[in-house]
C-alpha positions as CSV (number, residue, x, y, z in Angstrom):
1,X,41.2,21.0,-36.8
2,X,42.8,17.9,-35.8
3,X,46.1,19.6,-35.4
4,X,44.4,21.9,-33.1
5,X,43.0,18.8,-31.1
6,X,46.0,16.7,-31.0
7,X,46.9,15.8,-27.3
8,X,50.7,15.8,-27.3
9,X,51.6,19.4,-27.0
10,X,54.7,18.6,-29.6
11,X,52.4,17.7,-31.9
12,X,49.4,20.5,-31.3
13,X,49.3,23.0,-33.9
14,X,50.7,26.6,-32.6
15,X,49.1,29.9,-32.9
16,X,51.8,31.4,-35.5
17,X,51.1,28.4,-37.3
18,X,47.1,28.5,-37.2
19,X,48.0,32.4,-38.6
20,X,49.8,31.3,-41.3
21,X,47.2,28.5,-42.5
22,X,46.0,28.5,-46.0
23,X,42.7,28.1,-44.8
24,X,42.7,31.4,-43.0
25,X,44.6,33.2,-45.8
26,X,42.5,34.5,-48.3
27,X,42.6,33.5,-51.8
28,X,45.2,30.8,-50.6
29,X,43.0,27.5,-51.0
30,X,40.3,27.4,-53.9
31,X,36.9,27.3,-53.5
32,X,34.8,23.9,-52.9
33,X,31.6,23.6,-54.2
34,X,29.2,22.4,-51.5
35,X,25.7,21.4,-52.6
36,X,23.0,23.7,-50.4
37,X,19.7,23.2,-50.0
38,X,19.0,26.3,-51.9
39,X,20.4,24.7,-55.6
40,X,17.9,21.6,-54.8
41,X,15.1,24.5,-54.7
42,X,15.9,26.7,-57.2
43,X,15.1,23.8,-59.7
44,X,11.4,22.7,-59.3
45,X,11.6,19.4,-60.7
46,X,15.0,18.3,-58.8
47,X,12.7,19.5,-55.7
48,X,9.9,17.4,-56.7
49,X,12.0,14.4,-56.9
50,X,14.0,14.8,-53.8
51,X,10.5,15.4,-51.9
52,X,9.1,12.0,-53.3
53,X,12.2,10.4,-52.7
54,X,11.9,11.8,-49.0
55,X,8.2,10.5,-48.7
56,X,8.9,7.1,-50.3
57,X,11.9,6.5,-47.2
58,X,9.8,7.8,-45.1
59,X,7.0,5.4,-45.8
60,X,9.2,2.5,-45.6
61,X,10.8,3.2,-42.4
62,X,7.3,3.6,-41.3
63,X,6.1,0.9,-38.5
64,X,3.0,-0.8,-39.6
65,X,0.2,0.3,-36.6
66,X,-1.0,-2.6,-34.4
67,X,-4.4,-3.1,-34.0
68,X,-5.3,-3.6,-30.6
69,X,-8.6,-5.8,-29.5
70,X,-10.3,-5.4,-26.2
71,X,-11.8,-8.5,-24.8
72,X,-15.7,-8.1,-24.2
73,X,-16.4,-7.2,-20.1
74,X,-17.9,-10.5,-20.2
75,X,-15.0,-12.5,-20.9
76,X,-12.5,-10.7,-19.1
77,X,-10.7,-12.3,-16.1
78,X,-10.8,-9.1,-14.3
79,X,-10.1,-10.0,-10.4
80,X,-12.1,-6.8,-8.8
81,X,-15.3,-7.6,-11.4
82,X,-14.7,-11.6,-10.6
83,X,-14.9,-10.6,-6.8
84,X,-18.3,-8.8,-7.7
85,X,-19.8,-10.8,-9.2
86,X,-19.4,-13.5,-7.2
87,X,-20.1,-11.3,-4.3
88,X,-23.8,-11.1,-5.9
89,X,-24.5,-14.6,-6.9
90,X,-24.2,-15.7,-3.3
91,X,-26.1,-12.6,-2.1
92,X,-28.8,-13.1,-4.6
93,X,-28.5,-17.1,-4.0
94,X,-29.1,-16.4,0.4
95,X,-31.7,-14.1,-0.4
96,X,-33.5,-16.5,-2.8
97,X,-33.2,-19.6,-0.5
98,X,-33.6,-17.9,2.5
99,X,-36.3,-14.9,2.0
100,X,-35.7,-14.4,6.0
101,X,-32.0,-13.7,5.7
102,X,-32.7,-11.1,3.5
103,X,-34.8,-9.2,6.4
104,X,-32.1,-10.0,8.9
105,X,-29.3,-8.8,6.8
106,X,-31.4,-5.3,5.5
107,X,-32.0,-5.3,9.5
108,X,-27.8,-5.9,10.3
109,X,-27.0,-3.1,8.2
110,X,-29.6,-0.7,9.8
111,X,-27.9,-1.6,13.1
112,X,-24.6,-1.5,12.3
113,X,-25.4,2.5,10.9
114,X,-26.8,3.0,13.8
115,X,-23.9,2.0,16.0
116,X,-21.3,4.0,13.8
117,X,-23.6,6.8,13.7
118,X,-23.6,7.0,17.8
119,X,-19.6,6.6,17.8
120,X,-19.5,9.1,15.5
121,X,-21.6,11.6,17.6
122,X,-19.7,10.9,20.8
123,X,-16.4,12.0,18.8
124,X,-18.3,14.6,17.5
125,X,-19.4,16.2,21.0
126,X,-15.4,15.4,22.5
127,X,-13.9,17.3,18.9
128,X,-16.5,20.4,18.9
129,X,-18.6,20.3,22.5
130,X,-21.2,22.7,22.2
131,X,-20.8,26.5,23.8
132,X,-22.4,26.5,27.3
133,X,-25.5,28.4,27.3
134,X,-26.5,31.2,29.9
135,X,-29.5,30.8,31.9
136,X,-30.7,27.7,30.6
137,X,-31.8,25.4,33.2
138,X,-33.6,22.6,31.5
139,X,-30.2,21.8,29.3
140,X,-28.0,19.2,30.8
141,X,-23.7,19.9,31.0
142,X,-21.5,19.0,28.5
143,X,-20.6,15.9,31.2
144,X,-23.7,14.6,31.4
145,X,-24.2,15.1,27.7
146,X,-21.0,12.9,26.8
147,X,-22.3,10.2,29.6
148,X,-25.7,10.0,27.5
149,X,-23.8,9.6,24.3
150,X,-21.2,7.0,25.6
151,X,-24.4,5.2,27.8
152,X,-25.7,5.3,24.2
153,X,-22.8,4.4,22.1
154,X,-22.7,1.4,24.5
155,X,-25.9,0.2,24.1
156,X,-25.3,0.5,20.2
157,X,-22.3,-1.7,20.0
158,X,-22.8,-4.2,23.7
159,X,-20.0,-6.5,21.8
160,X,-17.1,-4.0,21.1
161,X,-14.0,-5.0,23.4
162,X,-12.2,-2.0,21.8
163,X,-14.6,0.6,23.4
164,X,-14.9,-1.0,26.7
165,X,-11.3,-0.7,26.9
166,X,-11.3,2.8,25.3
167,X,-13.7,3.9,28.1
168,X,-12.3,2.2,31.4
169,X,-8.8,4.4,30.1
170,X,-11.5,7.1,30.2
171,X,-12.5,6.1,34.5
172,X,-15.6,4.7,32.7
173,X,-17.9,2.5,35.5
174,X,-20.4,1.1,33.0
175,X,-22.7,4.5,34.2
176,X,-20.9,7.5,34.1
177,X,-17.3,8.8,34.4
178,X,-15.3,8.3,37.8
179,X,-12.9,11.3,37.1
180,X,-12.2,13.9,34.6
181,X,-12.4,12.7,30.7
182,X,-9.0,13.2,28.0
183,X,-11.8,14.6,25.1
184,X,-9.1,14.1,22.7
185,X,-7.7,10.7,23.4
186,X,-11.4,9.8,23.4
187,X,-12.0,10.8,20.0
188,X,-9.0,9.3,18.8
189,X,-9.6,5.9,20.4
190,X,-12.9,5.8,19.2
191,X,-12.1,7.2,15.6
192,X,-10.0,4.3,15.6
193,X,-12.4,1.6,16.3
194,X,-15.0,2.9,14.0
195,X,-11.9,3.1,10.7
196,X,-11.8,-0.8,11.2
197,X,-15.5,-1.6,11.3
């Protein structure tokens, strides 16, 4: 084989010459005994001994398992459970020094739902209006219906700088709309302002 693989082609070994190897000639090169599994097997005991040997390498090669602890929940320095935590003490500390902060905040929360909750509709109404109805003269138009949910919208949130500018892009006067209203640049400017409340 390693005349077949030399590199110099002087030195490689021919094909007439790989022919008349004594390898490939029968009869030409005597027989080499070559231990195969199948003489380990045919004797029981040999087996058994080869088998234990096996194991016993085996068994010291073997890494020894680590045994791995988990700290308790309480003593863990867990950043998000810290931040928790803390976040109730000084909830649970305002509410017990201050039993009227616990009204006004229960009462913060209610409004601030409440304001979302009327952005939300006027996106609603400018992402699906509903279909005109026929006949119906006691129903306002979808105009007046988007005035009464921005009039309302407004109301909810008098502070929000990012919806009064979101509605004078709109022609809003503070009553109703001066000129024909973008529905979906509406809904997407107030969509924003309610993702960063």
């Amino acid at each position: 084989m390693q005349n077949l693989l030399r590199v110099e082609p002087a030195q490689r070994l021919t094909v007439t010459e790989l022919l008349e190897h004594l390898w490939l000639n029968e009869g030409a090169v005597p027989d080499v005994p070559l231990d195969t599994p199948s003489i380990i097997v045919s004797d029981e005991e040999a087996f058994r001994e080869a088998m234990n040997a096996h194991s016993a390498q085996l068994t010291t090669m073997r890494l020894s398992d680590r045994v791995v602890m988990l700290k308790p929940v309480s003593k863990a320095k867990n950043p998000i459970l810290m931040k928790r935590k803390n976040m109730f003490k000084l909830s649970s500390f305002l509410t017990r020094n201050n039993p009227t902060s616990a009204a006004s905040t229960d009462g913060d929360r209610t409004r601030n739902n409440e304001s979302i909750k009327s952005l939300r509709d006027v996106i609603a109404f400018c992402m699906l209006p509903p279909p005109p109805t026929n006949g119906a003269a006691e129903c306002s138009s979808p105009e007046e219906e988007l005035q009464r949910l921005v009039c309302h919208a407004v109301e909810q949130n008098p502070y929000s700088q990012r919806l009064k500018e979101a509605l004078i892009k709109q022609s809003w006067d503070g009553e109703s709309f001066a000129g024909s209203v973008d529905s979906r640049l509406l809904a997407k400017d107030i969509g924003d302002i309610v993702k960063k409340m």
